[in-house]
RODO-2510 file (C-alpha; in nm, 4 decimals, decimal comma):
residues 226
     n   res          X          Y          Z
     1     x    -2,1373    -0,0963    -0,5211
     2     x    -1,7549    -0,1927    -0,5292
     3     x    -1,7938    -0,4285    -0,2573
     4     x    -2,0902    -0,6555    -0,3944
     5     x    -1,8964    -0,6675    -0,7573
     6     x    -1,6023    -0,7927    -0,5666
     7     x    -1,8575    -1,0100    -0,3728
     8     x    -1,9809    -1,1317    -0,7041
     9     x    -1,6476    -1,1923    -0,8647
    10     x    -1,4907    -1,3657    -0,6293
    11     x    -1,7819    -1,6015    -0,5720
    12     x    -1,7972    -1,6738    -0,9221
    13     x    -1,4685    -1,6791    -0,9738
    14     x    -1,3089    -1,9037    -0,6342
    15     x    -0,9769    -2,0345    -0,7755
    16     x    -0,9112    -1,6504    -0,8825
    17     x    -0,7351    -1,4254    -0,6913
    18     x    -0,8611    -1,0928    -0,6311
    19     x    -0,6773    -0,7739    -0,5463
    20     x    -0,7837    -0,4237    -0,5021
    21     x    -0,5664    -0,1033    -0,6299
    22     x    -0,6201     0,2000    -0,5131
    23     x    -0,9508     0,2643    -0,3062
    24     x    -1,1081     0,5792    -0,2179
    25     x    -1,1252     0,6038     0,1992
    26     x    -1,4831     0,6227     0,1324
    27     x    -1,5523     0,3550    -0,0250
    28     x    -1,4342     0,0934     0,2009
    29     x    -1,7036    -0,0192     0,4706
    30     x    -1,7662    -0,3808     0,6774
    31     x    -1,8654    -0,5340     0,3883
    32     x    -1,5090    -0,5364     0,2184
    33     x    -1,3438    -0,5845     0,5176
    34     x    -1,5440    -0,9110     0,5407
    35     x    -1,4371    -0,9899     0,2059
    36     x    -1,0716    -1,0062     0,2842
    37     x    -1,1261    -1,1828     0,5981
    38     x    -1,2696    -1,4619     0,4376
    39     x    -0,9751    -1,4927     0,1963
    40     x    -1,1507    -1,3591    -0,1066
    41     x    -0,9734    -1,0961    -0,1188
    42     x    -0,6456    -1,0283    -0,1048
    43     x    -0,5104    -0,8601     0,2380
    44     x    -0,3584    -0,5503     0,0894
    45     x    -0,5279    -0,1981    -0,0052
    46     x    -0,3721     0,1692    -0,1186
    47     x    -0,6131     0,4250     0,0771
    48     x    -0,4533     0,7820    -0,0541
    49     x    -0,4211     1,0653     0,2483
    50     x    -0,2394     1,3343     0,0254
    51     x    -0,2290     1,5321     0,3853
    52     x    -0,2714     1,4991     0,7587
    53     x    -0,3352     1,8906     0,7728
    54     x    -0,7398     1,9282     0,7425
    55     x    -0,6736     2,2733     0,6444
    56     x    -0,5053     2,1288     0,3435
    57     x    -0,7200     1,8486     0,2640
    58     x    -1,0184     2,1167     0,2577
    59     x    -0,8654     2,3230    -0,0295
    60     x    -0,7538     1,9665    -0,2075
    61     x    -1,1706     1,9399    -0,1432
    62     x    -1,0465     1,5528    -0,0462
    63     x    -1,3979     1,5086     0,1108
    64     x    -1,2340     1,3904     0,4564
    65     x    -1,0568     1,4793     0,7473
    66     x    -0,7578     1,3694     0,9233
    67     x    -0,8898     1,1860     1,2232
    68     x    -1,1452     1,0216     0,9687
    69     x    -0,8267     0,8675     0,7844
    70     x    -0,6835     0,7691     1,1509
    71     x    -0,9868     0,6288     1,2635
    72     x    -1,0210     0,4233     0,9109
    73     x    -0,6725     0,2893     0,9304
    74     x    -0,6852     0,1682     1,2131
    75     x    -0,9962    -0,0033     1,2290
    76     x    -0,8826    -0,1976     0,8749
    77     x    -0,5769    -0,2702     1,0700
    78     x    -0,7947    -0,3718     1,3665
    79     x    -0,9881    -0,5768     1,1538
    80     x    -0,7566    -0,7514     0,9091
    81     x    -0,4248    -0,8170     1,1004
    82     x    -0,1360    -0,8424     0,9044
    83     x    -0,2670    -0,6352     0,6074
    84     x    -0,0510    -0,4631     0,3902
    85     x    -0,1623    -0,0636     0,3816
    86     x    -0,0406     0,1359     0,1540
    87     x    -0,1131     0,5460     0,0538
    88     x    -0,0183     0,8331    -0,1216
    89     x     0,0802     1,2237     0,0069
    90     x     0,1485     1,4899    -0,2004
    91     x     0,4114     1,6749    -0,0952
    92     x     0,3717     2,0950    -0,1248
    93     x     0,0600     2,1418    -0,2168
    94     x    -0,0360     2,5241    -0,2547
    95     x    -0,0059     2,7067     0,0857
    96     x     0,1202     2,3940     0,2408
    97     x     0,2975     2,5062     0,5539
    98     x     0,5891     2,3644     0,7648
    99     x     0,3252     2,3592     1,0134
   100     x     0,0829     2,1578     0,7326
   101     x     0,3589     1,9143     0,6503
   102     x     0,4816     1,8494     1,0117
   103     x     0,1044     1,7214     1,0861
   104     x     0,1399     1,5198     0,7716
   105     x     0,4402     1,3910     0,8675
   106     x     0,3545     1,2947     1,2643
   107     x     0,0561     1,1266     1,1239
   108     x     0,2266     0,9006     0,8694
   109     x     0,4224     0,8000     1,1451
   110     x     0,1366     0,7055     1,3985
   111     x    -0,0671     0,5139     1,1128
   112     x     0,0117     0,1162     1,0651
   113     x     0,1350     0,1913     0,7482
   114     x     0,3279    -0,0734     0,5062
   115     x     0,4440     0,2059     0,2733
   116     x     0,4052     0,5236     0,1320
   117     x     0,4200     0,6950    -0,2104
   118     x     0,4682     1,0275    -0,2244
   119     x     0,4323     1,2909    -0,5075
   120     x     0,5451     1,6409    -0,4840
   121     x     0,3116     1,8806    -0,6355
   122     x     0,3088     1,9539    -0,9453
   123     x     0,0873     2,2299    -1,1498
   124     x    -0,1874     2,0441    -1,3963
   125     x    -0,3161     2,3314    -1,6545
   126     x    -0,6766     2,4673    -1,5892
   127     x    -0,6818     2,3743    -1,2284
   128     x    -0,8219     2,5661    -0,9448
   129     x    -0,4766     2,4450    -0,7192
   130     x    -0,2862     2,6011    -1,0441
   131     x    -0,4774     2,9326    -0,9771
   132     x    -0,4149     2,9196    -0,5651
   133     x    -0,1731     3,1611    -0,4189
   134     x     0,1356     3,1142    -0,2119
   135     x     0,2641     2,8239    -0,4840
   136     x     0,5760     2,6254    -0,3149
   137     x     0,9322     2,6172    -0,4870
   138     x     1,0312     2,3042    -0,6510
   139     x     1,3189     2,2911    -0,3454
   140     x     1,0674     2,2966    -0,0733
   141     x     0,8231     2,0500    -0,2382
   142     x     1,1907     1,7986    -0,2972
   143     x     1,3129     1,8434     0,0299
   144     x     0,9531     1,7486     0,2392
   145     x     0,9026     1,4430    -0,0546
   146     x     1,2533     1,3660     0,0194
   147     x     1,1849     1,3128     0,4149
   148     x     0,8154     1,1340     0,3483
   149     x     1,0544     0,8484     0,1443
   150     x     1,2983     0,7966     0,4066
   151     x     0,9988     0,7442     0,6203
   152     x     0,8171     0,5099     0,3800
   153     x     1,1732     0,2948     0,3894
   154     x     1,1164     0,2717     0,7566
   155     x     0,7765     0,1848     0,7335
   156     x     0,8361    -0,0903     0,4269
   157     x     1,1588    -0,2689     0,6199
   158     x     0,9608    -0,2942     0,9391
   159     x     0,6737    -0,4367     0,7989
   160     x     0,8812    -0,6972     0,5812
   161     x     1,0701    -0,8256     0,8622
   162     x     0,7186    -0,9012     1,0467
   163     x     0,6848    -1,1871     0,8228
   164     x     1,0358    -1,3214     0,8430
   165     x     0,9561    -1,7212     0,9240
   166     x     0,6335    -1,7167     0,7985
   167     x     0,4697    -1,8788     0,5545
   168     x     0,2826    -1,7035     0,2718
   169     x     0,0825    -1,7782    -0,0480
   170     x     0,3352    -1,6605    -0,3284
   171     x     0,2206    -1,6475    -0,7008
   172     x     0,5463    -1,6783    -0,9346
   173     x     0,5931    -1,4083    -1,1965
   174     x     0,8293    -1,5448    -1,3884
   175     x     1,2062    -1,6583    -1,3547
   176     x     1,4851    -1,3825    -1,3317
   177     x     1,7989    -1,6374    -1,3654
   178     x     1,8973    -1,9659    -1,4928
   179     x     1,9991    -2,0971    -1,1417
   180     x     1,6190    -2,1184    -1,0256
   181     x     1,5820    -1,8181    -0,8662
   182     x     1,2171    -1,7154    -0,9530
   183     x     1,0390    -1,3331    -0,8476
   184     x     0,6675    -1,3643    -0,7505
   185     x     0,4564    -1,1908    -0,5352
   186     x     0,2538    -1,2503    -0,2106
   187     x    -0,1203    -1,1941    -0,0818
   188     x    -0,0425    -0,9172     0,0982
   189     x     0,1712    -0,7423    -0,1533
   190     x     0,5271    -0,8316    -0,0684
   191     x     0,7896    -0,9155    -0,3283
   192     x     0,9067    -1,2543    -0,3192
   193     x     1,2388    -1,4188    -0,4147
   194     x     1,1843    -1,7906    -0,4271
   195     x     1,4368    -2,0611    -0,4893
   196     x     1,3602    -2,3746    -0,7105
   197     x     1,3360    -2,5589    -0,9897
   198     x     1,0374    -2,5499    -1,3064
   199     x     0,8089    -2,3198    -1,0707
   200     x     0,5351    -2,2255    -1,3058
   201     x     0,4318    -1,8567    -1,3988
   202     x     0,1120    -1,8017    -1,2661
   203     x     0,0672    -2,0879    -1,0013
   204     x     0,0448    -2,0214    -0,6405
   205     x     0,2797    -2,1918    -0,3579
   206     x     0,3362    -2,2078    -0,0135
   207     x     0,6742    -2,0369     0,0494
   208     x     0,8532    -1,9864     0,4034
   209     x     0,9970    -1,6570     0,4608
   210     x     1,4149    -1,6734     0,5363
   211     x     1,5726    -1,3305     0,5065
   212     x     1,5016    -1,0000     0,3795
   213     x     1,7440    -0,8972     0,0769
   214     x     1,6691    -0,5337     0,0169
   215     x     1,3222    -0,4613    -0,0078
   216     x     1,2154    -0,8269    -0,1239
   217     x     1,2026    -1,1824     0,0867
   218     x     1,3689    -1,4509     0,0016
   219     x     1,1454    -1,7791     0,0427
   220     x     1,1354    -2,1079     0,0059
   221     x     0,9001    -2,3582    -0,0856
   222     x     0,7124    -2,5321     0,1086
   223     x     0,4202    -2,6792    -0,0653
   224     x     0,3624    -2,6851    -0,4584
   225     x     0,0504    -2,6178    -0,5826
   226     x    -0,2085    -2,9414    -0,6036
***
């Protein structure tokens, strides 16, 4: 299973850091929620939704319904505090109602989110959604995508000022000017702007969280890397 190769890995593998992309609802249990408790694995995972309208997720034959997603959410967020949680909708899917998208919408807005990516739907050639009736125009399918971002903004800026004054493990990326000002990246997902001098691609700091500038942190550090 995923969760004893990440098991594995990461036992194998303890100066590594380990970090899940996208993850199937179903396929996160205890077991990998235990894994990221322990440090093992990184505190951030995408769990796609596409819809919080069970009459939609049935035709997208998603395997799940909407107050499994709730209940999953929140027990991660239960579980893990402070976890980044990310997902993806699909904005006007096939017969997608205002009602559908409203339900969407109220439950993207109840879930501990830390963002959202949303698509809207597109047709994909010899596909049974391709074949449904009652298609959406590409207006409709803009307009609800359109509202879904302005919410993941929300979402994002609350969940980055959480951490303002905090201090984080930050790996460096690389350097993005010649007045050491380095971009990295935290455990939980976050972009990082950090402020120094010969910070090391690849190499993992301690780094206090000062202000937000956009949708990144500015940090500094606090503790180089033994």
């Amino acid at each position: 299973s995923l969760t004893e190769l990440v098991d594995k890995a990461s036992s194998r593998n303890p100066s590594i850091r380990f970090r899940l992309s996208s993850i199937e609802p179903q396929e996160i249990n205890t077991g990998l929620l235990s894994l990221i408790k322990q440090g093992r694995l990184c505190p951030h995972l995408h769990i796609p939704l596409q819809s919080g309208s069970d009459r939609i997720l049935k035709a997208m034959n998603r395997g799940y319904s909407k107050s499994f997603f709730k209940n999953l959410i929140q027990d991660v967020s239960l579980n893990c505090p402070g976890i980044a949680i990310g997902t993806d909708v699909i904005a006007g899917f096939p017969g997608e109602t205002e009602e559908d998208f409203q339900k969407t919408v109220m439950l993207l807005e109840d879930l501990p989110l830390s963002y959202i990516h949303v698509f809207p739907y597109s047709k994909r050639p010899n596909t049974k959604a391709s074949q449904m009736p009652n298609q959406l125009t590409e207006n409709i399918k803009r307009k609800r995508a359109g509202i879904i971002r302005e919410l993941s903004k929300k979402k994002k800026y609350h969940y980055i000022t959480r951490h303002l004054g905090q201090i984080m493990d930050v790996i460096i990326e690389g350097n993005i000017s010649n007045n050491g000002l380095y971009k990295g990246i935290s455990q939980n997902y976050l972009k990082v702007l950090l402020k120094g001098m010969g910070l090391s691609p690849g190499r993992l700091f301690k780094a206090k969280a000062l202000e937000v500038r956009g949708e990144e942190l500015f940090c500094e550090v606090v503790r180089k890397p033994v």
